[in-house]
C-alpha positions in Angstrom: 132.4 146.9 196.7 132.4 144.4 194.2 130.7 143.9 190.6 129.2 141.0 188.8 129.8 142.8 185.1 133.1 144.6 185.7 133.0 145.3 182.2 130.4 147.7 181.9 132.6 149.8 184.3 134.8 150.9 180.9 131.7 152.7 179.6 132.0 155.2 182.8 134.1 158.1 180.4 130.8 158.1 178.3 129.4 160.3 181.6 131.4 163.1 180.7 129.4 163.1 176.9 126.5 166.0 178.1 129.7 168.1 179.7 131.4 168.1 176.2 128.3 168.6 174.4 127.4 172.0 176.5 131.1 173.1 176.1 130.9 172.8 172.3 127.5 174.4 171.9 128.8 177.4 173.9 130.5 178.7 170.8 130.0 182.7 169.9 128.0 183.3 166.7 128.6 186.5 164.2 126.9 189.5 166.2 125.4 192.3 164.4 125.1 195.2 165.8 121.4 196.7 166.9 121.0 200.0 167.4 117.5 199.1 169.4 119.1 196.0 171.7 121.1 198.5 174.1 118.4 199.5 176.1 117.9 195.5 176.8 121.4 194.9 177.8 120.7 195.8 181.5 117.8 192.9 182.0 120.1 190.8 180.2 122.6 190.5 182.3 120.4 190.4 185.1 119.1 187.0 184.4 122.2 185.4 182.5 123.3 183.9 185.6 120.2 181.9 187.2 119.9 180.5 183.2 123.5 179.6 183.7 123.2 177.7 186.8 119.9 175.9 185.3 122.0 175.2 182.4 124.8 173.3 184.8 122.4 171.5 186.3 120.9 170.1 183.6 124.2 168.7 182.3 124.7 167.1 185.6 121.6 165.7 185.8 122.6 164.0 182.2 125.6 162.9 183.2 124.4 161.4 186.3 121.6 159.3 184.6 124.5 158.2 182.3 126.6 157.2 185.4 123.5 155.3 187.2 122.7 153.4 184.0 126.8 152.0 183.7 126.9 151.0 187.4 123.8 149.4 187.1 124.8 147.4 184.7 128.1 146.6 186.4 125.8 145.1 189.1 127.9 146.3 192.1 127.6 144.5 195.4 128.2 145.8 198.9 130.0 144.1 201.8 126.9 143.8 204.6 123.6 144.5 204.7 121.7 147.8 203.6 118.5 150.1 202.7 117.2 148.0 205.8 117.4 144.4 204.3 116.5 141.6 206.7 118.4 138.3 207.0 116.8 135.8 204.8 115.9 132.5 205.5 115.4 129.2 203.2 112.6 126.5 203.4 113.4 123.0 201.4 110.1 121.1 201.4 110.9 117.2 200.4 107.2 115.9 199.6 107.5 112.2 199.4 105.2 111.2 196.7 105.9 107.7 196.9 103.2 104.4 196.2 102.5 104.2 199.9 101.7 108.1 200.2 98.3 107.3 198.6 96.9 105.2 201.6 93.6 107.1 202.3 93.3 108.6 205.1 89.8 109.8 206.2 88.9 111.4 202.7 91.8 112.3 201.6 95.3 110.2 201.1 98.6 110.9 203.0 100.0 112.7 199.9 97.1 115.3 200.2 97.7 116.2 203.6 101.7 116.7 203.6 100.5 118.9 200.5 98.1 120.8 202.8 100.5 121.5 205.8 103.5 122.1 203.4 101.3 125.0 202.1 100.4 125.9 206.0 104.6 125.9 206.2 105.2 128.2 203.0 102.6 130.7 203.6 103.9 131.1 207.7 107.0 132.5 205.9 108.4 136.1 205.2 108.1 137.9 202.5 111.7 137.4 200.7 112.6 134.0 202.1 113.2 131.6 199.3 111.4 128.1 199.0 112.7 124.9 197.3 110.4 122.3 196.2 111.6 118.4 195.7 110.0 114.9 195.2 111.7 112.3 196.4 109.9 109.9 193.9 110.6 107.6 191.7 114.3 110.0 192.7 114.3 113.2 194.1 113.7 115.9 191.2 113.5 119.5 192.1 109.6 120.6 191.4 111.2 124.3 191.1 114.3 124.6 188.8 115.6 127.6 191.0 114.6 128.8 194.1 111.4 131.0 194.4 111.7 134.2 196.7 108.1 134.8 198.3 106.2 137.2 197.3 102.1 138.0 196.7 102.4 136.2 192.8 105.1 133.5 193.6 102.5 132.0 196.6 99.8 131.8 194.6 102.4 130.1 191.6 103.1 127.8 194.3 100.0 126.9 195.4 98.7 125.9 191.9 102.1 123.9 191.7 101.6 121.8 194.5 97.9 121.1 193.8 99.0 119.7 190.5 101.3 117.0 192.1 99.9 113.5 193.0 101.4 109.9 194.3 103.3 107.5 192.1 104.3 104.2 191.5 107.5 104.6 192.4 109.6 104.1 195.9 111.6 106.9 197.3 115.1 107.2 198.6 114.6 110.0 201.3 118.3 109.7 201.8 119.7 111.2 198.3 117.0 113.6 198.6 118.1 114.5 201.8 121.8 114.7 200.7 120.9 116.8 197.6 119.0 119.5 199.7 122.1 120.0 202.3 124.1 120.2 199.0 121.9 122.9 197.2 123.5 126.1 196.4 123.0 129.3 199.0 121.5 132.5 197.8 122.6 135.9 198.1 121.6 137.4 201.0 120.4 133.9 202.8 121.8 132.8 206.4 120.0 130.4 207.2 118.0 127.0 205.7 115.5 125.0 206.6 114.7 121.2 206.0 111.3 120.1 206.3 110.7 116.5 205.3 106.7 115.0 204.7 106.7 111.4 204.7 104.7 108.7 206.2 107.7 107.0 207.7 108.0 104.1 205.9 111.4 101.9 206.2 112.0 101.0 202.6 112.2 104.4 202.1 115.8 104.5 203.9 116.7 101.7 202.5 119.7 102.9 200.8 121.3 104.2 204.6 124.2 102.6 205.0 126.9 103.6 207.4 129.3 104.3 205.1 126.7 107.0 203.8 125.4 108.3 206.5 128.5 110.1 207.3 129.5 111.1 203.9 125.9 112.9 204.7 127.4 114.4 208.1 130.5 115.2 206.7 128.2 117.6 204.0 126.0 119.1 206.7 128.8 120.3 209.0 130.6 121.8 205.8 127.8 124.4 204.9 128.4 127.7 205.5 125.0 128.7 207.1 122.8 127.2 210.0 120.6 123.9 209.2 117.6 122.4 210.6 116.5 119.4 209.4 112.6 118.3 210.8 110.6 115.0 209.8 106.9 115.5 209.6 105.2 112.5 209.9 101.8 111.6 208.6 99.0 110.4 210.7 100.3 106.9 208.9 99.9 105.2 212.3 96.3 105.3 212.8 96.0 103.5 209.3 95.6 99.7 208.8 99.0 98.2 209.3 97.9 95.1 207.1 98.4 94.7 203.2 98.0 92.7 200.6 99.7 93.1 197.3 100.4 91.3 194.0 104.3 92.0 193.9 104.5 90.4 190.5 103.6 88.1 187.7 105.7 86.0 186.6 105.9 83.6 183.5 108.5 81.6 182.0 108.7 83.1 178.2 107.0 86.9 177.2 107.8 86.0 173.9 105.0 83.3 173.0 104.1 81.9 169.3 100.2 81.8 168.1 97.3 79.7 169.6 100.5 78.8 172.7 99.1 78.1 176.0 100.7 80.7 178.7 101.1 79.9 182.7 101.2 83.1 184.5 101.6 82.8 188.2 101.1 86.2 190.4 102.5 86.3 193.9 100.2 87.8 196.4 102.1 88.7 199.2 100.0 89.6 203.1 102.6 92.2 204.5 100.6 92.4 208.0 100.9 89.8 211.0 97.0 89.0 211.0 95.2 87.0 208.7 92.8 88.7 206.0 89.8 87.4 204.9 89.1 85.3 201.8 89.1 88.2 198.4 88.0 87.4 195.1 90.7 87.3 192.0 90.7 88.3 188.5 92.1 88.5 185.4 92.0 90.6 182.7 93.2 90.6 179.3 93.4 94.3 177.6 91.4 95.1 180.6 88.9 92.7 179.7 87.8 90.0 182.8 88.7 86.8 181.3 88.9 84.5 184.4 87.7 84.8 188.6 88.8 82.6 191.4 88.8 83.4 194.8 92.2 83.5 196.9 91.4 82.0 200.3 92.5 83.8 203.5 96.0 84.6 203.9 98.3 83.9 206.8 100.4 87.0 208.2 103.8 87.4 206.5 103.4 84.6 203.6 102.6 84.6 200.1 100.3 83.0 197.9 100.7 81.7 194.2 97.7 82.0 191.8 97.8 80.3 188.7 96.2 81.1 185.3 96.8 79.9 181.6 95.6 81.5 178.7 96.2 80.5 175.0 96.3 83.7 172.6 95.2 83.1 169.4 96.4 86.5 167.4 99.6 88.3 167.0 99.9 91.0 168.9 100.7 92.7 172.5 98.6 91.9 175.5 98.8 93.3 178.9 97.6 90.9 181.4 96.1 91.9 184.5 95.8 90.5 188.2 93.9 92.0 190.5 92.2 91.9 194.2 89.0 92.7 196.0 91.1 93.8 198.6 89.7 95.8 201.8 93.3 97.7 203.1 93.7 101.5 202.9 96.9 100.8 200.1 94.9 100.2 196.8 97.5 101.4 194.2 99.2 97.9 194.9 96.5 95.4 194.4 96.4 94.4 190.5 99.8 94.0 188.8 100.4 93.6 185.0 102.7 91.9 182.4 102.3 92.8 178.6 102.8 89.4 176.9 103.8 89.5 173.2 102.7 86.8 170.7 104.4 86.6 167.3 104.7 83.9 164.5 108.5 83.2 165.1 111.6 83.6 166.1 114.3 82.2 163.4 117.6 81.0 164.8 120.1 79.1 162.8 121.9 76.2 164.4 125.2 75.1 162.4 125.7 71.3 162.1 128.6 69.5 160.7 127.7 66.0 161.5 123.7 65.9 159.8 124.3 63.0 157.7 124.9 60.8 161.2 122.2 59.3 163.0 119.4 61.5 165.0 121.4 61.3 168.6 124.8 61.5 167.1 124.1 65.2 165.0 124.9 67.7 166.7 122.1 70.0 166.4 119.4 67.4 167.2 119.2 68.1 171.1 118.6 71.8 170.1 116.2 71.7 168.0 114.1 68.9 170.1 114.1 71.5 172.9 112.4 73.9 170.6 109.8 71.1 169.9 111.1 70.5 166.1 112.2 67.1 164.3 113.3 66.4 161.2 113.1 69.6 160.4 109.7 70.2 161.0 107.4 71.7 164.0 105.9 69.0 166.4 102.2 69.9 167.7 104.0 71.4 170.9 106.7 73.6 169.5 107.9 77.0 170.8 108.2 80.3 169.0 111.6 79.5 167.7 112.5 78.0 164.0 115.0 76.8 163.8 117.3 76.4 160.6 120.4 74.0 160.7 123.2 74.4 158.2 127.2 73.6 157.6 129.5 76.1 158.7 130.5 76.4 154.6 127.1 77.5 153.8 127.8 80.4 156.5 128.9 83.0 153.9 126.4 82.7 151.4 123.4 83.7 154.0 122.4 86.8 155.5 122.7 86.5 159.0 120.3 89.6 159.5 117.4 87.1 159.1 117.7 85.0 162.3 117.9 86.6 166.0 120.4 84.3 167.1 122.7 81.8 166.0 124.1 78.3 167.8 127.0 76.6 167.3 126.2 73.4 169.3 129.7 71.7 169.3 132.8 74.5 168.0 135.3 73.5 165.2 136.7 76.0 163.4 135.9 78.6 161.2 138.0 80.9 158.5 138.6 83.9 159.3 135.7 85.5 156.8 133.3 83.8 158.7 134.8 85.1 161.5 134.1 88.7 160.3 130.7 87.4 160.0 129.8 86.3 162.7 131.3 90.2 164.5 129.1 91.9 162.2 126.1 90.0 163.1 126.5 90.0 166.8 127.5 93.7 166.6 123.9 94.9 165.1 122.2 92.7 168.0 122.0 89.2 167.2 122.6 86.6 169.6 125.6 83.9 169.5 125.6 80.5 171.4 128.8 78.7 171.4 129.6 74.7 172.4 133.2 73.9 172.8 133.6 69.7 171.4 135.8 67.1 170.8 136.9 68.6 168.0 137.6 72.3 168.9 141.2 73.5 168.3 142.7 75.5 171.2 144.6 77.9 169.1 142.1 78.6 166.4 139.7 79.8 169.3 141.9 81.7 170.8 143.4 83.6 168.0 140.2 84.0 165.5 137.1 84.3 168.2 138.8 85.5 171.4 141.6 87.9 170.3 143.4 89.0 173.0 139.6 90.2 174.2 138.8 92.0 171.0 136.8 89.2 169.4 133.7 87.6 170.3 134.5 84.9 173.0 134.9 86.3 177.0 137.7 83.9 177.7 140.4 82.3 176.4 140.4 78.5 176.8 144.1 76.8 178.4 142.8 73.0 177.7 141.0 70.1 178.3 140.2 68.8 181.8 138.7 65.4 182.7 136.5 64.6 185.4 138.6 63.7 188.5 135.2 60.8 188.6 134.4 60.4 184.8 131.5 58.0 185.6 131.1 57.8 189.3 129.1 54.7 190.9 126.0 55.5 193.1 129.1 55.7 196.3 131.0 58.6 194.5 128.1 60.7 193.2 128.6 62.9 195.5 131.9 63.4 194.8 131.3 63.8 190.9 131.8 67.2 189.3 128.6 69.1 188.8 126.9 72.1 187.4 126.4 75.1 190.2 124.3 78.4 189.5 126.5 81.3 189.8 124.3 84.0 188.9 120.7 83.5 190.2 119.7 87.1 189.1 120.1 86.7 185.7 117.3 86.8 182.8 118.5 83.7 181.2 119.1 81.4 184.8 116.5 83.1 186.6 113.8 80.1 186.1 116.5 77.8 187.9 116.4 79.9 190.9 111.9 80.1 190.8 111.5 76.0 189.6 112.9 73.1 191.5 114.8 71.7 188.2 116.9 69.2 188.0 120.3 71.1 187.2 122.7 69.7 190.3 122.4 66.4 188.9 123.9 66.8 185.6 127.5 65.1 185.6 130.3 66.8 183.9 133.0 64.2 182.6 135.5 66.5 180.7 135.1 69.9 179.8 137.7 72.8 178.7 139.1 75.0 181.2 138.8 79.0 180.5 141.6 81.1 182.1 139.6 82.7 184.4 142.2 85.0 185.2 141.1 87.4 182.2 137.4 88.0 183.6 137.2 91.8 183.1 134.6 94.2 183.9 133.1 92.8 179.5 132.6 89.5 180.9 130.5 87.5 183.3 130.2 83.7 184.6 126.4 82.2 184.2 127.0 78.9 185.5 130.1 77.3 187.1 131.1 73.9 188.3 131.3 72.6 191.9 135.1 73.0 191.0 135.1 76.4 190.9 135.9 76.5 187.3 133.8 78.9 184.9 131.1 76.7 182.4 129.5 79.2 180.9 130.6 82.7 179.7 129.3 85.7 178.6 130.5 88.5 176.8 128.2 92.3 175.4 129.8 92.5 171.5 128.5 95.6 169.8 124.7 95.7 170.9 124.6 91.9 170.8 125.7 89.1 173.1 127.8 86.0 173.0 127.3 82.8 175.4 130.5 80.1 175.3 130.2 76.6 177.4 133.1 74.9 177.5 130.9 71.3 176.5 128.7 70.8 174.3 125.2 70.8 173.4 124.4 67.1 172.7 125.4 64.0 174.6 129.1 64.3 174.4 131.3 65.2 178.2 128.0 65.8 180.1 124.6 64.3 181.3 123.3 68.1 180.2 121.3 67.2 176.8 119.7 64.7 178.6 118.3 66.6 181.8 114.9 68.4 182.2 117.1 71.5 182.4 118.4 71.3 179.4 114.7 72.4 178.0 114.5 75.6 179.9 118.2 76.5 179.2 118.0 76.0 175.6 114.6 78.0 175.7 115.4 80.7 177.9 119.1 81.1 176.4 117.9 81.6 173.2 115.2 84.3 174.6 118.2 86.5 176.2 120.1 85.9 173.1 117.4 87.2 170.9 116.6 90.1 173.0 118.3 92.4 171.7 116.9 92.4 167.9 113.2 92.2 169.3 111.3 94.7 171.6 111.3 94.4 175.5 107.9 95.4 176.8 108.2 94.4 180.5 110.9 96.8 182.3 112.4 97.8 185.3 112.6 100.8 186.4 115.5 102.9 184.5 115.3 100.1 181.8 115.1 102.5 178.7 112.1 101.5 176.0 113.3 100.4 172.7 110.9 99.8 170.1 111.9 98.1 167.1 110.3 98.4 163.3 112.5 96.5 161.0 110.7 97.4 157.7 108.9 100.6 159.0 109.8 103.8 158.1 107.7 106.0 160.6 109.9 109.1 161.9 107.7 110.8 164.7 106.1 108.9 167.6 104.6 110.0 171.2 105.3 108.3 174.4 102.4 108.6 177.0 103.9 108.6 180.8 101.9 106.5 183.6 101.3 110.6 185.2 99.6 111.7 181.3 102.7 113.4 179.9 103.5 113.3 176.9 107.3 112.4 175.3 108.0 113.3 171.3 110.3 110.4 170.5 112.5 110.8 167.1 113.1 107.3 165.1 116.9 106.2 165.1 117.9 104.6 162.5 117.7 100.5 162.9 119.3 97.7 160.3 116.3 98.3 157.8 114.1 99.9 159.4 114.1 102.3 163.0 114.2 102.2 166.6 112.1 104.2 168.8 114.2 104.7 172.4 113.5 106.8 175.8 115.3 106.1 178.8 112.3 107.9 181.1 111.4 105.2 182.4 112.2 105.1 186.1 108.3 105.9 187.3 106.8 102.4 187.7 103.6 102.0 185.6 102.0 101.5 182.0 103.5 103.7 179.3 102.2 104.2 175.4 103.7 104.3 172.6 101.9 106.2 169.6 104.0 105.3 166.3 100.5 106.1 163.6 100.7 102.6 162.9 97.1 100.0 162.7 96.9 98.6 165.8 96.8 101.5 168.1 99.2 102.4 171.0 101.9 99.5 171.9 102.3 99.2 175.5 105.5 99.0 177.6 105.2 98.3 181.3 107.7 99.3 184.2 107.4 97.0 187.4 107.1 98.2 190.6 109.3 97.6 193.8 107.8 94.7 195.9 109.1 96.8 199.1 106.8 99.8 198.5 104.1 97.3 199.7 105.5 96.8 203.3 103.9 99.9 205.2 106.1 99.1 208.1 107.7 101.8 210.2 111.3 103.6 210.3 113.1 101.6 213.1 114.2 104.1 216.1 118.0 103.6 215.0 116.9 105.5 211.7 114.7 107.9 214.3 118.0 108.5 216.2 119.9 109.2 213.3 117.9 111.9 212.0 117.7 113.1 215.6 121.8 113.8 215.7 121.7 115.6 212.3 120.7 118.9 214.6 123.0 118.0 217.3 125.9 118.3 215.1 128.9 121.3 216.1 126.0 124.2 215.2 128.6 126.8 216.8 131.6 125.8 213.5 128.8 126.3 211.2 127.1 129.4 213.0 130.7 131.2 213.8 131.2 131.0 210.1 128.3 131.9 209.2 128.5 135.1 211.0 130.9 136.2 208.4 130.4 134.9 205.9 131.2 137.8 203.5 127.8 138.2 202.6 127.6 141.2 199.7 124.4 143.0 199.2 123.1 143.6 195.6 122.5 147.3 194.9 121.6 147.7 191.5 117.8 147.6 191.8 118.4 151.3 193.9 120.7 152.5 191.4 118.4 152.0 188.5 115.6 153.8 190.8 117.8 156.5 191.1 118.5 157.1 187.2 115.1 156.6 186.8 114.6 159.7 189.2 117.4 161.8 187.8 115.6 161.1 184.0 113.1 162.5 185.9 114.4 165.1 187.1 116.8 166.0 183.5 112.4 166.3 182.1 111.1 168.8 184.4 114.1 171.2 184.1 114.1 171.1 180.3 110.5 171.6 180.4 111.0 175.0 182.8 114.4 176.4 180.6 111.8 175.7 177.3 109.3 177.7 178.6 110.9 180.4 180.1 113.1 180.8 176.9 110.3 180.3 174.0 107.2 181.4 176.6 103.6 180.0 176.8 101.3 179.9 173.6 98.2 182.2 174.9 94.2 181.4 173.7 93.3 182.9 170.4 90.5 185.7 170.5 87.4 184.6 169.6 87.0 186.6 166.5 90.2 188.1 164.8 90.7 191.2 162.2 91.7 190.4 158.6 95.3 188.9 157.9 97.4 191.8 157.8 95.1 194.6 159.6 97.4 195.0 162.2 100.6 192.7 161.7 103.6 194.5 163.2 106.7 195.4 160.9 109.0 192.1 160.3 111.7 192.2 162.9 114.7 192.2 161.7 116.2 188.4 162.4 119.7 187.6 163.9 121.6 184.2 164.2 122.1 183.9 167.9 123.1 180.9 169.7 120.4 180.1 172.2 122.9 178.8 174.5 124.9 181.9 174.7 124.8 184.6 176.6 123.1 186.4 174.2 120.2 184.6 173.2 117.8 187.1 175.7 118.4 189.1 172.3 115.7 186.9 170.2 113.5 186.0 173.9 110.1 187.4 173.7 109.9 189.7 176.0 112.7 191.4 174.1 110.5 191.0 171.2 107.7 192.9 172.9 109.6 195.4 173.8 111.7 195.9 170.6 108.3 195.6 168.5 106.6 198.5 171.1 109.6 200.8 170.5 109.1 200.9 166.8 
């Protein structure tokens, strides 16, 4: 026998309390003698000893309750099973509630019917077997904290749960979810589990099976200590339409846009099925307001289709636009897709210039700032959200760099160390830094102030300056000359060179500084790097900002760069990235956390409104001068609301889906096969150790029946020594003589302890009997 609270087991002496107690009351009183009492003595002693043996009794009935209470507590267990307690078994229902769950299916979806069985399933079990419930959507989350042991209430509590649930956005990994029910702790008392699995077989739903984790999920089945069954249930997802079509995104080249700017937005409709559909008809919608209406000719099996549209917003403010399809396949949930685009007034940047008393294409900021549509210091009629500002680097300390998003160093020279200190500050509250290495850039002042020895701002060290093997190659060396290559097409600031057929392999580098690209640590990261090899573009996270170092400048000087088509969109979309952090991101990915930013607000309390209806109370964190709203639930796909109190009403934050929760095709039989083996594993290591496995049985709920039987017990004794010691109170007459007529003499009184052997002297039968004699 064990115990779970050993330490109520010091509390046993305290049994022992109505023993003492009886002992001590047993003490003799002062007797006075009574002439009358002697002709009592003989019944006296005739029932002293039954009232002794009641008396006995009662104590141990005491001091039993007192022992059943104490070893409750202790919650013993014993080795085996008793009071006739079957074996219990364990059911782990994985629902998978992904996008593709909500195909319809007659008149209900797929999701409704895995519900339906999976409450056929629960209520085909025995009382006492426990039941997990998980989702495996948007990641697998257990729908009951702790397992629920089957009774009359917890089935109905289950049915209500599961009729609650419905489909999301989101794609599942049936693999983790899969893994974390092997893994789940095992009950008392349970020797067995059960893994039942209701999906609709879809292959992006393994896609995270890789070999290397398949058997790190083998190695955890075979090292349970019970028996497992694993079973896939598959929906009737076959007899469905096969075909698809889907908007898998929009896409656009700036979310950030400027009043009365004209926005392309393209959406990608995508025909996941072999056959072509039909011609559909195509909207959009603006706030959920039908703006424009094309129609999308028919689609060829496997391909995708581009549909433009271009919209000028005239207001500030936060839009969400809207695509969507007539569409005729059972998968509905994927045919509109939305962006929220957000228009401001502008975006300052300051651009530091030494040379802005030379001519326009000798100044170093001029390339900038005619990439942001701006000359002379002033906005030309096609200009983009950003203003920008130039100044010297001496008028640095006298301005508040809090005021501009992101600042640009076009062509590096030096800088004392208070600017320095600066610049750190800035970047570390979330602005954006964009530094040019030039001609006149000192190695050692770069090194020492900005990079550090990786404390400062810059990623890399620079060693020194290179030249172009071909400085300025002839038409028969070009292809030969050094060259700009994309080394990171997934990033948000070179992503539009990956989507647009841009003219960035046929800028020429002729010199450029060479980083020691031996010190890349886990803080920095390559954006673009020459043919070479060689790194051309750093970047480093500072703080919660971000710093961006080319090693050539940002005008004409050592590259062909200022002069390309390219340069345009870098400038643009750098200085988007860069900026990012001190504005609000309202189109997410999935586990993206929302981050809403109120620089002169000072709300405290907001709400954020889930795509499923729930509701999130978000506390403001404090911001620069004003505060930041954050949640990091974001990792279901769909529209989310913020409520700050503010005019304007909710601000809206969208999280894309995955494009791969479109493709209803099948799990290949090499997944099939896999799942298969899982139940073929060594069953007879797991069973023999299963078959002792030590298994303790909790007893605690019969002990505290049995002191509530003993209490019992203690009541209905006390009750039958009271009334044979003090009698029964008889009916009064219904009429009575005067007070007094015929009151008997006053007995004389005695102090008699009622627990001694004597107390039949004061009983009332002796009473009687005394008051007869007189």
């Amino acid at each position: 026998m064990s115990f779970l609270g050993l330490a109520f087991l010091f509390a046993l002496p305290l049994a022992a309390l109505p023993v003492v107690l009886h002992l001590f009351d047993r003490r003799r009183n002062v007797v006075i003698e009574w002439g009358a009492m002697q002709f009592l003595q003989e019944a006296a002693a005739e029932k002293t000893s039954a009232r002794k043996l009641k008396q006995w009794l009662l104590v141990l009935l005491r001091a039993l309750t007192l022992i059943m209470l104490i070893l409750a507590l202790a919650r013993p267990m014993l080795p085996g099973q008793w009071f006739g307690q079957s074996v219990q078994g364990e059911l782990i229902v994985l629902l998978d509630n992904s996008l593709s769950m909500s195909r319809a299916a007659e008149e209900e979806s797929l999701f409704q019917q895995a519900v339906q069985q999976a409450e056929e399933e629960i209520a085909a079990q025995d009382d006492g077997d426990y039941i997990r419930v998980m989702l495996t959507s948007p990641y697998p989350v257990w729908l009951t904290t702790e397992p629920i042991r089957l009774d009359q209430s917890s089935r109905k509590m289950l049915s209500d749960l599961l009729a609650e649930q419905l489909p999301s956005a989101g794609q599942s990994d049936h693999l983790a979810a899969l893994f974390s029910a092997v893994q789940a702790p095992i009950e008392q008392g349970q020797q067995s589990r059960r893994i039942l699995l209701y999906s609709d077989a879809q292959s992006a739903d393994w896609e995270s099976v890789t070999d290397d984790s398949w058997g790190d999920l083998q190695a955890a089945w075979q090292q349970t200590t019970i028996p497992l069954e694993f079973e896939q249930i598959d929906m009737d997802a076959g007899s469905l339409q096969s075909s698809n079509v889907a908007i898998d995104r929009l896409q656009t080249q700036r979310f950030v846009v400027g009043e009365n700017d004209t926005v392309p937005m393209v959406a990608q409709l995508h025909n996941y099925g072999e056959s072509s559909t039909e011609s559909t008809q195509l909207r959009w919608l603006i706030n959920g307001e039908t703006v424009y209406e094309e129609e999308v000719p028919s689609l060829v099996g496997e391909v995708s289709h581009d549909a433009l549209f271009r919209h000028t917003f005239s207001e500030v403010g936060q839009y969400v636009v809207t695509c969507r399809i007539s569409g005729s396949d059972s998968l509905a949930a994927d045919d509109e897709n939305s962006a929220v685009i957000q228009v401001i007034r502008e975006v300052p940047i300051l651009v530091v210039d030494e040379q802005q008393e030379f001519a326009e294409l000798q100044q170093e900021a001029y390339f900038v700032q005619a990439a942001l549509g701006w000359k002379y210091g002033e906005p030309l009629q096609q200009h983009t959200v950003y203003t920008p500002r130039v100044v010297a680097t001496e008028e640095l300390p006298q301005l508040n760099l809090n005021d501009f998003h992101a600042v640009v160093i076009p062509s590096f020279h030096k800088l004392d160390v208070q600017t320095v200190r600066q610049l750190e500050s800035f970047v570390a509250a979330g602005g954006g830094l964009w530094i040019g290495l030039g001609p006149r850039t000192e190695i050692d002042q770069f090194n020492n102030y900005l990079h550090a020895d990786g404390y400062g701002l810059a990623p890399l060290p620079i060693q020194q300056l290179k030249l172009a093997d071909i400085a300025v190659p002839d038409d028969s060396d070009r292809a030969a000359a050094l060259r700009i290559r994309l080394d990171s097409d997934d990033h948000p600031a070179t992503r539009t060179f990956v989507r647009q057929d841009l003219d960035l392999s046929d800028i020429l580098i002729d010199q450029y500084f060479q980083f020691e690209s031996t010190a890349i640590t886990d803080t920095s990261s390559v954006l673009f790097a020459l043919n070479s090899g060689q790194p051309l573009m750093v970047e480093r996270f500072y703080g919660q900002g971000r710093v961006v170092v080319q090693s050539v400048p940002l005008h004409l000087q050592w590259s062909s760069l200022a002069r390309s088509q390219s340069f345009v969109v870098l400038v643009q979309d750098m200085l988007g990235y860069l900026s990012e952090p001190k504005t609000s991101r309202f189109n997410l990915q999935p586990g993206e956390p929302i981050a809403y930013k109120l620089p002169d607000a000072e709300v405290l309390n907001a709400t954020l409104e889930t795509p499923l209806g729930d509701e999130v109370s978000l506390s403001a964190e404090p911001w620069g001068e004003g505060v930041q709203f954050r949640s990091s639930r974001t990792a279901l796909p769909g529209e989310y609301l913020l409520q700050t109190g503010l005019p304007g009403g909710p601000i809206p934050f969208l999280v894309n889906r995955h494009p791969s929760e479109s493709n209803l095709q099948s799990v290949g039989p090499e997944q099939i096969a896999r799942l298969q083996e899982l139940n073929t594993l060594p069953q007879q290591i797991i069973e023999s150790e299963a078959v002792q496995p030590g298994q303790q049985t909790p007893v605690w709920s019969v002990l505290f029946l049995a002191m509530i039987a003993l209490l019992s017990g203690e009541l209905i004794l006390s009750g039958m020594m009271s009334r044979e010691r003090f009698g029964t109170k008889s009916a009064e007459p219904a009429s009575r003589a005067p007070a007094g007529m015929f009151d008997p003499p006053e007995a004389p009184r005695t102090s008699v302890n009622p627990q001694s052997p004597r107390e039949e002297a004061v009983s009332p039968d002796r009473e009687l009997v005394s008051n007869k004699s007189t």
